[in-house]
N, C-alpha and C positions, 0 to 999 in steps of 0.2 A: 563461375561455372559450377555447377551441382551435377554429382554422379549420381545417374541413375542408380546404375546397381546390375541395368539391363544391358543382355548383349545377345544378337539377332545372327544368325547366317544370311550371308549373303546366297540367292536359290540361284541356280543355273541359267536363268534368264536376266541376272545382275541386278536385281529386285531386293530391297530391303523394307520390311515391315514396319514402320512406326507405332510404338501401341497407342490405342485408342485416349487411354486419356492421356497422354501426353500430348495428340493432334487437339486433342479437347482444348484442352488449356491452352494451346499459340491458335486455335483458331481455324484448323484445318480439318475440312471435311471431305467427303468423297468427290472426286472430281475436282477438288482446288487445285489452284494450279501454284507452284511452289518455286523458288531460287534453289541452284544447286552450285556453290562453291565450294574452294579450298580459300580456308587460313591459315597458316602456320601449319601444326600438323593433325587438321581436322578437317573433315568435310561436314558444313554450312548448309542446312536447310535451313530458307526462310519461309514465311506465307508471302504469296508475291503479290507486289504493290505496284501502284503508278512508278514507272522508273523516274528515279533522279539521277540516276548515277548509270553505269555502265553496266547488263547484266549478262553474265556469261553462257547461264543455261536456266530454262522454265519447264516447268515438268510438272503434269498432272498426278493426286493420288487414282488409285483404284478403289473398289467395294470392300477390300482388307485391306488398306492404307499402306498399299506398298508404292513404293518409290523407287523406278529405274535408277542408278548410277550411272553417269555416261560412264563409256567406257576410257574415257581417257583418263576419267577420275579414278576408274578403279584398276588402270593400268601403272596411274603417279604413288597411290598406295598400295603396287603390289598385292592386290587383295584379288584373290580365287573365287570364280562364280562355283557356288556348293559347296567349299570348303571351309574359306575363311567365315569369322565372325568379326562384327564388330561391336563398340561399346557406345553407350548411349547417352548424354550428357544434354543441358538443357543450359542456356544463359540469355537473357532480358527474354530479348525477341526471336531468338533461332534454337534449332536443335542442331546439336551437333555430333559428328559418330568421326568417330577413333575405331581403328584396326586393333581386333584385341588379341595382345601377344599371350600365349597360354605354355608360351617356355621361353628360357635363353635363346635372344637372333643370335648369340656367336656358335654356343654348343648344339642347342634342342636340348640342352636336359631342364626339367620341368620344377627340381627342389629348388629350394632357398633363394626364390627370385626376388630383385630387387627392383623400381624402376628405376633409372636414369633418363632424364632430358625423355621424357615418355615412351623409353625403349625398357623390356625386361629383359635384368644380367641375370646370373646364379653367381652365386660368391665366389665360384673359382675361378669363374674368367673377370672377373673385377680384379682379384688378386692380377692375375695374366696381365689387366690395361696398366694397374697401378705400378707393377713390377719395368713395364714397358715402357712409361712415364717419367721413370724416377734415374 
């Protein structure tokens, strides 16, 4: 997996923007019609192919290479139409987007975050889990 670097709001119609040369590079153009899962803790575009396998959802881009979310997908990641962001990642043949955490889930406070298992801490509620653990 390769980090972009990028990270998109999701607009009030559940719409996220893919940039352009990243649709470049897997192959997607205005109007292709695209895979939209989860893996682990990621949602999966692909460019969509002859199925071989079972596919859960097919979604076309638009003229600015935004991509609908179903909404269930962005009901299992907690993610806010307008609000939240997410992050943008690339591997073989899909793109991928992660929810991107821009403070501690336990406190909200925003210094000395750490990841864990793809969640951001602040060092004092790690201290809190590891105190709790032990």
């Amino acid at each position: 997996m390769v980090a972009t670097g990028l990270t998109r709001r999701i607009d009030k119609l559940g719409r996220v923007m893919i940039p352009i040369a990243i649709r470049s590079e897997y192959g997607i153009g205005e109007k292709d019609a695209v895979e939209i899962f989860t893996r682990d803790n990621f949602i999966v575009i692909k460019k969509y192919a002859l199925p071989d396998g079972e596919i859960k959802s097919r979604y076309c881009t638009d003229n600015a290479g935004r991509i609908v979310l179903p909404i269930s997908i962005r009901k299992e990641f907690s993610l806010a139409d307008g609000v939240d962001y997410i992050e943008i990642f690339t591997e073989q043949d899909s793109i991928l987007l992660r929810k991107y955490e821009r403070e501690c889930v336990i406190c909200g406070n925003a210094e000395g975050l750490v990841t864990v298992k793809s969640k951001k801490i602040c060092a004092d509620c790690l201290q809190l889990i590891k105190a709790i653990k032990e």
